[in-house]
C-alpha positions, 0 to 999 in steps of 0.5 A: 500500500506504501508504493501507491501513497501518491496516488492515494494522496492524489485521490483523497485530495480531489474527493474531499475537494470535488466533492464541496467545490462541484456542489457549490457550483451547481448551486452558484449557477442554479442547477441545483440547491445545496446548501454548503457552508462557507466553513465547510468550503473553506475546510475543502481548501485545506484538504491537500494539507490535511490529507498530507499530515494524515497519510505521512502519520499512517505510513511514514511515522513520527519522523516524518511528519517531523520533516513535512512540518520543518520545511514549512519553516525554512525561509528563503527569501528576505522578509521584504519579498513577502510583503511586496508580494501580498501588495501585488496581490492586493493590487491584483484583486483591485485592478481585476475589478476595475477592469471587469467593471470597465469591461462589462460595465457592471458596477462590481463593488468589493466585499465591505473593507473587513471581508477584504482584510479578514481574506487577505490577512487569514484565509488567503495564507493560511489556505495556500499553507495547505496546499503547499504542505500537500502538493510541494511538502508531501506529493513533489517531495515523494515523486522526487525519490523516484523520479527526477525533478522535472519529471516529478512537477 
């Protein structure tokens, strides 16, 4: 079973995320009406970390998942980069808009100042956390011992 853990890894992450996002959509674009809460769809978000932690537990151990969580924190650029990048993120969403508007001329407001920041400031880092421990943290380091570094992304 250990000889197929990325594929393991690969299924249960696209389940558990397939299976809140697909609803969600059907909802959004009135092919269906399922209710799916906001914390059970930013939960799914999460689900490549969290399959990571649990399937490292189950068939490497302790020192592993020791070693997943250790190259969360090797910091390889200055610390300056990463506010210049949310800046540009932020800068990103604000010009998007403005050219949607412009574009379709709708008038698109953005969420009330608080939702903005609660999004930039949380659940933007914390979900691309989970994702990076999942996919570069767990599934590129295993591909990475059997195949070479182009081959594994």
């Amino acid at each position: 079973m250990k000889k197929y853990v990325a594929f393991i890894f690969v299924i249960l992450t696209y389940f558990l995320t397939w299976s809140i996002e697909i609803p969600t959509a059907l909802t959004k674009h009135a092919y269906a009406a399922i209710h799916i809460s906001k914390g059970l769809q930013t939960i799914c978000t999460l689900s490549p970390g969290i399959v990571a932690i649990i399937l490292t537990a189950i068939y490497f151990g302790k020192n592993c998942l020791k070693s997943l969580f250790k190259g969360i924190v090797k910091w390889r650029v200055k610390f300056k980069w990463y506010i210049i990048i949310i800046i540009v993120g932020i800068a990103s969403c604000a010009v998007s808009i403005l050219i949607f508007n412009w574009i379709t001329g709708q008038n698109i407001k953005p969420d009330p100042p608080y939702n903005f920041v609660f999004y930039f400031i949380l659940i933007l880092p914390l979900s691309a956390f989970w994702e990076e421990l999942g996919w570069r943290g767990f599934l590129l380091t295993l591909l990475q011992t059997k195949y070479t570094p182009i081959k594994s992304s």
